[in-house]
C-alpha positions in Angstrom: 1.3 -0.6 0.4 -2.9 0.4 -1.5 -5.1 -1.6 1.3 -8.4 -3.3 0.4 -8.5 -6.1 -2.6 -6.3 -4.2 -4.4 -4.1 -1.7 -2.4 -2.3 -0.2 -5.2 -1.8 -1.6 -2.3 1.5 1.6 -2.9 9.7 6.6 -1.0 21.0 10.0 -4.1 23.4 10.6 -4.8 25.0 12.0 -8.2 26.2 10.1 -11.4 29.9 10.5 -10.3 28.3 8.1 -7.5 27.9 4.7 -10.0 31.8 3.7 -9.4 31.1 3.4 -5.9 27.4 1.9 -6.8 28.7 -0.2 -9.2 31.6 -2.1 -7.2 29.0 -2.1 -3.9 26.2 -3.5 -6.7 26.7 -7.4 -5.5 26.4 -6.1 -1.9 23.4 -4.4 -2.3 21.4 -7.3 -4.0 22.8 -9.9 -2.0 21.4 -7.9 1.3 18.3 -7.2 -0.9 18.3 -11.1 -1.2 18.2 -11.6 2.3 16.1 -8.9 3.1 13.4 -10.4 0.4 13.5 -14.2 1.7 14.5 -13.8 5.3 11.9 -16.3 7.2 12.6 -14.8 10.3 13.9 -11.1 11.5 15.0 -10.2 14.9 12.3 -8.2 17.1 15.0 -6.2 18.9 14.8 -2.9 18.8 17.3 -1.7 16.4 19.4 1.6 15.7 18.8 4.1 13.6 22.0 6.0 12.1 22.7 9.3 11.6 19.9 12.2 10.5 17.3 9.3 11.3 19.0 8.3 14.5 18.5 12.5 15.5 15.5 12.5 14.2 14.1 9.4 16.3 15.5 10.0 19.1 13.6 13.7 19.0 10.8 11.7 18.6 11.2 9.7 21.2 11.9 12.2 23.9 8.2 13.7 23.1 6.8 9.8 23.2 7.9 10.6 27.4 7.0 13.5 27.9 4.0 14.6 25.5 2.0 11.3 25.4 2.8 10.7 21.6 3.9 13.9 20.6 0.3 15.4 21.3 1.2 18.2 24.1 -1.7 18.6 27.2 -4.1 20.2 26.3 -4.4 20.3 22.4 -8.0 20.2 21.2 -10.1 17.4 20.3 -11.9 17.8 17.4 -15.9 18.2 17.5 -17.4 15.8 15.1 -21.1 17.1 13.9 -21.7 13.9 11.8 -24.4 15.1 8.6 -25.7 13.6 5.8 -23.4 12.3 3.1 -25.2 12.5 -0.2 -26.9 10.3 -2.7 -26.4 7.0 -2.6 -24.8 7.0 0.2 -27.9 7.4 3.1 -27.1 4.9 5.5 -23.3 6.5 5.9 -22.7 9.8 8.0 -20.5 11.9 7.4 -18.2 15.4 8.7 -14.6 16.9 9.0 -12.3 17.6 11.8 -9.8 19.8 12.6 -6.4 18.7 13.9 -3.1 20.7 14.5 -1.4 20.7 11.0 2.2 21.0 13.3 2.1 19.3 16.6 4.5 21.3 18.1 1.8 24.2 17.8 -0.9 23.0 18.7 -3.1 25.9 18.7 -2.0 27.0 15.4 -3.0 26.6 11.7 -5.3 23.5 11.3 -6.0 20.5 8.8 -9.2 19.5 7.7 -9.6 15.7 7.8 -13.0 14.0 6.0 -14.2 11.4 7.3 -17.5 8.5 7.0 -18.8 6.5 9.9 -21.4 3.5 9.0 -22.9 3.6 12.3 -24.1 0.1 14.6 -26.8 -1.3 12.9 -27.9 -3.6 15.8 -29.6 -5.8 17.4 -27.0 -5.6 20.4 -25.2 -3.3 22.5 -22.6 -0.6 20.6 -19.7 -1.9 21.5 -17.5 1.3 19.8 -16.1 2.5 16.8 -14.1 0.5 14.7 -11.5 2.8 12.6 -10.0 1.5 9.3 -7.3 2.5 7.1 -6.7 1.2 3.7 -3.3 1.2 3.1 -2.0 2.5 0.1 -0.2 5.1 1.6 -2.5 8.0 0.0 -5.9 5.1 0.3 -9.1 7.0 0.6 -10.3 5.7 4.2 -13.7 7.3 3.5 -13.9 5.6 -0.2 -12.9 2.2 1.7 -16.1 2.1 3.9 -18.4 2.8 1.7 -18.1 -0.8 0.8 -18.0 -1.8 4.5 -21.3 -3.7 3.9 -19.6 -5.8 1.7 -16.7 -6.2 3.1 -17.6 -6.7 7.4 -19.9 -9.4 8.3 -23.3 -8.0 9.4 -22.3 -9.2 13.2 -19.3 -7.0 13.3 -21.1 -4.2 11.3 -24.2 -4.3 14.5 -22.0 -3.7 17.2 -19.3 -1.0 15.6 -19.6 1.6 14.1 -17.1 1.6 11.4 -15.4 4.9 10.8 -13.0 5.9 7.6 -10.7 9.1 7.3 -8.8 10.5 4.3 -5.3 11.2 6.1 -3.5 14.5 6.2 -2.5 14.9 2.6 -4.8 12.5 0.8 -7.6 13.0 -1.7 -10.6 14.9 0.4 -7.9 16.0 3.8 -6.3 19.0 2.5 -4.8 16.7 -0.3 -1.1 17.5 -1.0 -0.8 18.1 -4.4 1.9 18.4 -7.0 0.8 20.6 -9.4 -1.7 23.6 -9.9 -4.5 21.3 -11.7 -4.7 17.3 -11.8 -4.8 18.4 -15.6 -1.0 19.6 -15.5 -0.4 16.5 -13.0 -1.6 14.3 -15.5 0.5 15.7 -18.4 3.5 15.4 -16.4 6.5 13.2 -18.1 6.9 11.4 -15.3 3.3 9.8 -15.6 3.3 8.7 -18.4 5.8 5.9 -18.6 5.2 3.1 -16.0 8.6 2.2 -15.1 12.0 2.5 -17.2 13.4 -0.4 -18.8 16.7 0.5 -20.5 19.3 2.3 -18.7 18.7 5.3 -21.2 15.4 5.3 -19.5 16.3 4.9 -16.3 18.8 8.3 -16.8 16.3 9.9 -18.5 13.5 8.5 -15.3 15.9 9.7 -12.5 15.8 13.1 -14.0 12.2 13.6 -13.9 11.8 12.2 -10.6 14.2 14.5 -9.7 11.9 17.3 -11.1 8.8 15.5 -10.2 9.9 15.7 -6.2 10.8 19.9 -6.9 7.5 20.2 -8.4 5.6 18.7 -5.2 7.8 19.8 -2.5 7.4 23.5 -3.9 3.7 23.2 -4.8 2.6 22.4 -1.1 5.6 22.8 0.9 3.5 22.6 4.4 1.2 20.2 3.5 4.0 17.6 2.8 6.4 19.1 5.3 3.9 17.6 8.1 2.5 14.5 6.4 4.4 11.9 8.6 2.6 8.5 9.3 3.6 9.6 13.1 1.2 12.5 12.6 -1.5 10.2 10.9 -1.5 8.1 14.2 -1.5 11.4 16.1 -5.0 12.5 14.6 -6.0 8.8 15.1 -5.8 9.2 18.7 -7.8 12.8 18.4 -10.2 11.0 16.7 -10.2 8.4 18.9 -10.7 11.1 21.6 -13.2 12.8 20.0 -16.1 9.9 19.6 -15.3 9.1 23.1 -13.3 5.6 22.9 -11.3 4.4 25.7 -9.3 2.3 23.8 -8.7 2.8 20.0 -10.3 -0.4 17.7 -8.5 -0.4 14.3 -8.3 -2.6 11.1 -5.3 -1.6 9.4 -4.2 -3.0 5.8 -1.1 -3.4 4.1 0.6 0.4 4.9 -2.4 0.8 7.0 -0.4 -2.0 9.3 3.0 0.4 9.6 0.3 3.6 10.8 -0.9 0.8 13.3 2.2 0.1 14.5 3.4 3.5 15.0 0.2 4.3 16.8 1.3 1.9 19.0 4.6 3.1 19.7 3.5 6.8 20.5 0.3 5.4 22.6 0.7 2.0 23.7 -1.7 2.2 26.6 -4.7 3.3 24.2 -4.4 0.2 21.6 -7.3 -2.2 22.4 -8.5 -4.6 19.3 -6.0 -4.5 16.4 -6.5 -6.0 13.1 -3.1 -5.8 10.8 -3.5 -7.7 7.8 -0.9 -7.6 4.9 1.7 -6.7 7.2 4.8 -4.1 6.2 7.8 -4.1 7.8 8.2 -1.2 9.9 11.7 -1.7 9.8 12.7 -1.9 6.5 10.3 0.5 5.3 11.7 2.9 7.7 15.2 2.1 6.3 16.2 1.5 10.0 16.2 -2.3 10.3 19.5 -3.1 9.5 21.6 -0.1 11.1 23.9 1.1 8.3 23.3 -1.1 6.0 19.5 0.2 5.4 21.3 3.0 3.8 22.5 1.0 0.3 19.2 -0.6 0.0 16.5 1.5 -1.9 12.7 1.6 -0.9 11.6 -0.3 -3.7 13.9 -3.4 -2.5 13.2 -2.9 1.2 9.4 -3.5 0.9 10.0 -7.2 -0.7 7.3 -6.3 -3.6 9.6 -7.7 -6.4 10.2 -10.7 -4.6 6.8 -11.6 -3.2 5.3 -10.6 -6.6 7.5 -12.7 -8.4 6.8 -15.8 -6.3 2.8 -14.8 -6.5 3.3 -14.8 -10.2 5.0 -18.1 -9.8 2.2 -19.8 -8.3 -0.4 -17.9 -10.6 1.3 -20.3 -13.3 1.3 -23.5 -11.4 -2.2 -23.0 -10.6 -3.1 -21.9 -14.5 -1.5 -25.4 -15.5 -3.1 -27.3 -12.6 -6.3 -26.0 -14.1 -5.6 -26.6 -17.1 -7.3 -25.1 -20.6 -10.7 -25.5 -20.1 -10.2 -22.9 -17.0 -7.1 -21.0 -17.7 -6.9 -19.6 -21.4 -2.6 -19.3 -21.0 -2.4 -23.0 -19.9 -3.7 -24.3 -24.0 -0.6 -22.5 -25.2 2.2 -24.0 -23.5 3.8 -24.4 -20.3 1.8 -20.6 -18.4 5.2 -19.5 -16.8 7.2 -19.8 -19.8 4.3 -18.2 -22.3 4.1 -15.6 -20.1 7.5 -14.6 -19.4 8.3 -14.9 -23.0 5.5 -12.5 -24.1 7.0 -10.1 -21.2 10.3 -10.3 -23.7 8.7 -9.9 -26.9 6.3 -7.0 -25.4 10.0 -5.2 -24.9 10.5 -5.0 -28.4 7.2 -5.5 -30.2 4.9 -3.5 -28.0 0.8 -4.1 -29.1 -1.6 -1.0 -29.8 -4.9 -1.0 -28.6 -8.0 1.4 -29.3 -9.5 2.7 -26.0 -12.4 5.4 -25.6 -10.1 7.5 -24.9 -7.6 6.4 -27.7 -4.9 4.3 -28.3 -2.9 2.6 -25.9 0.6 0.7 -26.1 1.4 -2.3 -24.5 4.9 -2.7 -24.2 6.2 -5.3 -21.2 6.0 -2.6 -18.6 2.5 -2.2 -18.8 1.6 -6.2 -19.0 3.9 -6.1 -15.6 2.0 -3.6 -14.3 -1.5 -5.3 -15.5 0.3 -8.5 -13.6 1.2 -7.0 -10.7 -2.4 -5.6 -9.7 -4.1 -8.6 -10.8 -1.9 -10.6 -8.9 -3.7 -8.9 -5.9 -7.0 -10.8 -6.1 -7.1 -14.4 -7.3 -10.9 -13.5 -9.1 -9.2 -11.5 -11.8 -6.4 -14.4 -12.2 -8.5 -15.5 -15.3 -8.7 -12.0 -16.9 -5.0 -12.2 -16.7 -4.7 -15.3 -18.4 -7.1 -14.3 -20.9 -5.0 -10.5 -21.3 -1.7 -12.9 -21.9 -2.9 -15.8 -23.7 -3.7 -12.9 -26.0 -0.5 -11.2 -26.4 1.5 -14.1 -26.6 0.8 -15.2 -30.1 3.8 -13.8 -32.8 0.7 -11.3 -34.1 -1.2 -10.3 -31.4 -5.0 -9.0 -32.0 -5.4 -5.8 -30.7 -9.4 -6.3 -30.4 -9.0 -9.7 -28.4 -6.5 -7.9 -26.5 -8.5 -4.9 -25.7 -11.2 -7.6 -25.0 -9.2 -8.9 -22.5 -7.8 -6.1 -20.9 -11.3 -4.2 -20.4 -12.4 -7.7 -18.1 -10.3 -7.6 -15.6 -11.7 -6.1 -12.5 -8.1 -4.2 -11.2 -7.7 -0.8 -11.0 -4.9 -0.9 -13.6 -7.7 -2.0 -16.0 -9.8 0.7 -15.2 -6.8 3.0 -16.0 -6.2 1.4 -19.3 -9.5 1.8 -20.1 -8.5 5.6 -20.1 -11.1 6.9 -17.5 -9.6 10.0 -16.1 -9.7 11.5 -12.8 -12.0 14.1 -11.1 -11.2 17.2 -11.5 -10.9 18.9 -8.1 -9.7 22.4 -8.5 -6.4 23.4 -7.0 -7.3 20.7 -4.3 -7.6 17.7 -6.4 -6.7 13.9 -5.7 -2.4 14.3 -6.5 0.1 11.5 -6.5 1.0 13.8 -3.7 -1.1 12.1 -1.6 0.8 8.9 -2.5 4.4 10.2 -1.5 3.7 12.1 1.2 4.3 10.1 4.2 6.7 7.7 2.2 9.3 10.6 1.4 8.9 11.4 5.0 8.9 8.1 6.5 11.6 6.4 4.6 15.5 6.8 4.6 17.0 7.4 1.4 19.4 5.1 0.1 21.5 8.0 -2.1 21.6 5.9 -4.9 19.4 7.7 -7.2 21.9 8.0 -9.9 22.6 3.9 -9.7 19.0 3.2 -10.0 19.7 1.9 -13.7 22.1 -0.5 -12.6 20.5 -1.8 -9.9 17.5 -2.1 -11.5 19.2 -4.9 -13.9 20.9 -6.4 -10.9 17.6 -6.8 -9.3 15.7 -8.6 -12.1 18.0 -11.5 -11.7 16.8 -11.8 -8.1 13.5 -10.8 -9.3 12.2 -10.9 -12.9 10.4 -8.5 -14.4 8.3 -7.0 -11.0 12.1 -6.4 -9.3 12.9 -3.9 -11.8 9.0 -2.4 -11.5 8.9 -2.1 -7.9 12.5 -0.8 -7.6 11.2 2.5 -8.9 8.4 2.9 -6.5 11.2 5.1 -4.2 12.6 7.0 -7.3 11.0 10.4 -6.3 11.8 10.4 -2.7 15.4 9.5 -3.1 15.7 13.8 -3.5 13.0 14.8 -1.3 13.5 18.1 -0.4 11.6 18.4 2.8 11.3 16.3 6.4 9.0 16.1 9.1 10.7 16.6 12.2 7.7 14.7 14.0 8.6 11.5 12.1 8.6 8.7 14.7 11.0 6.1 13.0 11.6 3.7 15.3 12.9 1.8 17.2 10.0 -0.6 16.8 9.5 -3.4 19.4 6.0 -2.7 21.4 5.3 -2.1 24.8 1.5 -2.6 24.3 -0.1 -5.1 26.6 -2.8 -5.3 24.1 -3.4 -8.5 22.5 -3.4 -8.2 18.7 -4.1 -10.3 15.4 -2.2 -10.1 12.6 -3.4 -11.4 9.0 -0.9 -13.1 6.7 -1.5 -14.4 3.1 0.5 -17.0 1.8 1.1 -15.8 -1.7 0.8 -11.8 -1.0 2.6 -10.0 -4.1 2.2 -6.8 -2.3 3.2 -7.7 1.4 4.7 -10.8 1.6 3.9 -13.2 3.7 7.7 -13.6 4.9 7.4 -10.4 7.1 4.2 -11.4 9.0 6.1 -13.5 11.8 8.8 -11.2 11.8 5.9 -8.0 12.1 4.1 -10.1 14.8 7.2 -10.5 16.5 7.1 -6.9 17.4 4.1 -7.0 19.8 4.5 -8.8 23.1 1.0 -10.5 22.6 0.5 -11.4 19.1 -1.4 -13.9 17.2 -1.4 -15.4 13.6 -3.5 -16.1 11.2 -2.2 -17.5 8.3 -4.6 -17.5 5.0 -3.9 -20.3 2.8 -4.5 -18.6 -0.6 -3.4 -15.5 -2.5 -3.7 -12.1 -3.2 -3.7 -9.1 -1.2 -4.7 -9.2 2.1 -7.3 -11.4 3.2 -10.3 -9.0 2.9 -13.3 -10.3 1.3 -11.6 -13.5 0.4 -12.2 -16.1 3.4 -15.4 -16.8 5.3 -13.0 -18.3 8.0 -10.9 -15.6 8.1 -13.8 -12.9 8.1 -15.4 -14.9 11.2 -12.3 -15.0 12.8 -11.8 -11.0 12.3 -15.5 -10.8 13.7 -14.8 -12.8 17.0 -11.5 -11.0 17.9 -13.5 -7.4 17.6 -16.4 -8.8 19.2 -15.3 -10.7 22.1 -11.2 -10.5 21.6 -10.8 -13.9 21.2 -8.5 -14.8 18.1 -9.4 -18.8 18.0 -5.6 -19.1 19.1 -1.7 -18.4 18.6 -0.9 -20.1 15.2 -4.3 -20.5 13.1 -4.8 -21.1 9.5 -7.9 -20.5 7.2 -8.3 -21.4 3.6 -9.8 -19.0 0.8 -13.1 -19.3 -0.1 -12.7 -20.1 -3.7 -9.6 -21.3 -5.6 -7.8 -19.6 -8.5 -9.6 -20.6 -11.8 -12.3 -21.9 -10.0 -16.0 -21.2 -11.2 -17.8 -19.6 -8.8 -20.4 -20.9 -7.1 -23.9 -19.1 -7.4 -24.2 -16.4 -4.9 -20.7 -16.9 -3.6 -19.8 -13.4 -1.6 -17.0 -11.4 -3.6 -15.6 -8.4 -2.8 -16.4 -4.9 -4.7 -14.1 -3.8 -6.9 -11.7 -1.0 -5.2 -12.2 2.3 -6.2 -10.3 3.7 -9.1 -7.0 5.2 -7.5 -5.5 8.4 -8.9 -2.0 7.0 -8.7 0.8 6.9 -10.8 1.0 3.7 -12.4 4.8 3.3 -11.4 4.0 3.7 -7.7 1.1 0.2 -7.0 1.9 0.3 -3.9 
């Protein structure tokens, strides 16, 4: 779940099926309740059921005997680090080859891409310092081109700090869904961002349907070994390969569930760990809760509709606390109730605006969506009050709202703004590269067909963003293919390492409810808790960007239970020369998926 500022963030059963679906409905959102707002999870390892129950405890007997799953004598890669191009000259850059199927090792191979920003100095090289953005489907190698930005310049003298595209995802042998990204993009499925009505739900569950044939046929291999246990398995090669003892890693949002499963499958390699935004390993494996996991879809599991909607919640009491002169939504009324009565009207009386690229509509799936990812760094809070202030009135402008929309500094702006992706060829940046280790990772609920209904259910629980993220497993619920080299748990660590993990109090991605329960997991884990908002904490807080800096440096965290405070508040003006992070990269993911 896509990652830097703005990780977009980022996993059936037939109609006959509802009945069942339908009397079990209360269940299933009552345990998605408690799931969502649990303060506190246990950290015993738990049972997985069934097909996942074989297929982890397969796993586990090559954890024994294999070291990881990685059998003696399997080649480490030879990095020959080269220039990286224009603009980027103080980067290096080269590819490695790594087993696409561990269990023959000496056969065909995947080409991974990867970036190192080497030590600057003054000081001794302590190592490399390997990063993943989250997402899943993140471009690691996009991610550190902004490391200069986004590391202090003490961390950045010591490391260097290395990014890879993993198996599957954008430059490493990308796993795509179609023959062109131009026949991606034309896809039904892409261009609606969620369904609202049940008609579009039905209608939505049958091109996921298709949309999971199409990928699963397209690059069969490529997705058939594009587990988050094989990521972590080319970590360690990596790791191997630039001649670290221990492996150093900064993981974000998903990037903290291929942290902890590098840890399960190596436990005596972890050295300094960095997981902020942290996912339940757990519930995203859809083994947390025995049974049970197995009426609860992916897109309640991960707590996005929850934690979004409380983020949302508090992006309204701080518009009002700032009042007018700060927050454009706060002159019209109470923020929270403007807002979530423009949401209704959008339903029905969707705005038009002109684009470059042409006209766009925003109906209230798209001002979730616009919501959502601004919700993921408080410096575009104002663009969002601006973008709603402006479609709130009973005749919206469509130039003030196009006005609006084209400030904000998200992703999903960029995309509104109709820029198009690069066009790669036959190996071109697919959504692929988004699903790929989710509809491998993740149990399936087998409620496909009772997505429509749940889906209302859920926006009682969580309005509006429960009914957006709900969707973001829709695809995988038929996957047609599995990695047999999945490692799905169980999840307690054996690790001696001491790690830090990151929490932000009002996370709409990764909420901050699982970051006890995810530190919980490692015998010798500390917290930081972030008093602010947004996604993660990169590029947000001095104090918690020191604190990041002295762990990797000296592996001190400052202590067990610490809290740091943003640098600057919602609505705030910035000060002159105030640091701010660089706007992510624009992400060549559906706009349904965010995660």
């Amino acid at each position: 779940m896509a990652a830097t500022r703005g990780d977009r963030m980022t996993t059936t059963g037939p109609r006959r099926r509802l009945g069942v679906a339908a009397t079990a409905l209360a269940g299933v959102v009552a345990l998605a309740g408690s799931l969502l707002t649990a303060t506190a999870v246990s950290a015993a390892p738990s049972t997985a059921t069934s097909a996942t129950s074989a297929a982890s405890a397969a796993t586990t007997g090559a954890v024994a005997s294999d070291a990881g799953g990685i059998a003696p004598g399997t080649r480490t890669p030879t990095l020959s680090w080269g220039p990286c191009g224009t603009g980027l000259e103080a980067f290096r850059c080269t590819t490695a080859e790594v087993p696409t199927d561990y269990d023959r090792p000496r056969g065909a191979t995947t080409t991974l891409a990867l970036i190192k920003l080497p030590a600057s100095g003054p000081g001794a090289r302590i190592g490399s310092l390997f990063t993943n953005p989250g997402g899943p489907g993140g471009s690691g190698v996009d991610f550190v081109t902004a490391a200069p930005q986004l590391y202090t310049a003490a961390l950045r003298a010591r490391y260097d700090i290395i990014g890879f595209d993993p198996r599957g995802v954008v430059r490493s042998d990308p796993a795509t869904c179609f023959a062109t990204a131009q026949e991606e993009a034309s896809s039904p499925l892409l261009r609606l961002a969620y369904p609202l009505t049940r008609p579009e739900g039905r209608t939505f569950v049958k091109e996921a349907v298709a949309f999971a044939k199409q990928c699963t046929s397209t690059s069969p291999e490529r997705f058939r070994h594009a587990s988050t246990a094989n990521v972590a398995r080319d970590l360690e090669l990596l790791r191997r390969a630039v001649g670290d003892d221990k492996l150093t890693y900064a993981g974000y949002s998903y990037g903290t569930f291929l942290g902890a499963t590098y840890a399960r499958l190596f436990p005596d390699r972890v050295g300094r760990f960095v997981l902020d935004g942290t996912v339940d390993p757990k519930a995203w494996s859809g083994t947390g809760r025995g049974d049970a996991a197995q009426w609860v879809p992916f897109g309640i599991r991960t707590r996005q509709g929850v934690g979004a909607w409380e983020t949302f919640r508090e992006f309204a009491k701080q518009c009002k606390a700032a009042g007018p002169a700060r927050c454009s939504l706060a002159g019209l009324g109470d923020p929270l109730t403007v807002a979530t009565r423009t949401f209704d009207r959008l339903a029905t009386s969707p705005v038009t605006i002109e684009t470059p690229s042409g006209p766009v509509v925003i109906d209230q799936q798209v001002a979730v969506l616009l919501s959502f990812q601004a919700l993921y760094d408080p410096a575009s809070w104002r663009d969002l009050a601006d973008t709603l202030a402006a479609l709130s009135v009973s005749t919206p402008s469509p130039a003030r709202v196009a006005a609006a929309v084209a400030g904000t500094t998200t992703t999903v702006g960029e995309r509104v703004r109709g820029e198009a992706a690069d066009e790669r060829g036959e190996d071109y940046a697919s959504a692929g590269g988004n699903l790929a280790s989710v509809c491998v990772d993740a149990r399936r609920s087998g409620l496909l067909g009772s997505y429509p209904a749940i889906a209302d259910a859920y926006d009682r629980t969580a309005p509006y963003f429960g009914r957006f993220r709900l969707w973001t497993g829709a695809i995988c619920e038929r996957w047609g293919l599995t990695d047999t080299d999945a490692f799905l748990g169980p999840w307690a660590q054996t690790t001696k390492a001491k790690v830090l993990v990151i929490g932000t109090r009002f996370d709409p991605a990764t909420p901050y409810s699982q970051t006890r329960p995810y530190a919980g997991l490692w015998p010798d884990a500390d917290v930081l808790t972030v008093q602010g908002y947004g996604h993660t904490a990169l590029g947000k807080s001095t104090c918690a960007d020191d604190a990041v800096t002295r762990y990797l440096l000296t592996g001190r965290t400052g202590g067990a239970d610490r809290t740091c405070r943003q640098d600057v508040a919602p609505f705030a003006a910035p000060a002159d020369g105030a640091r701010t992070a660089p706007s992510e990269p624009v992400r060549v993911s559906p706009r349904w998926l965010g995660l």
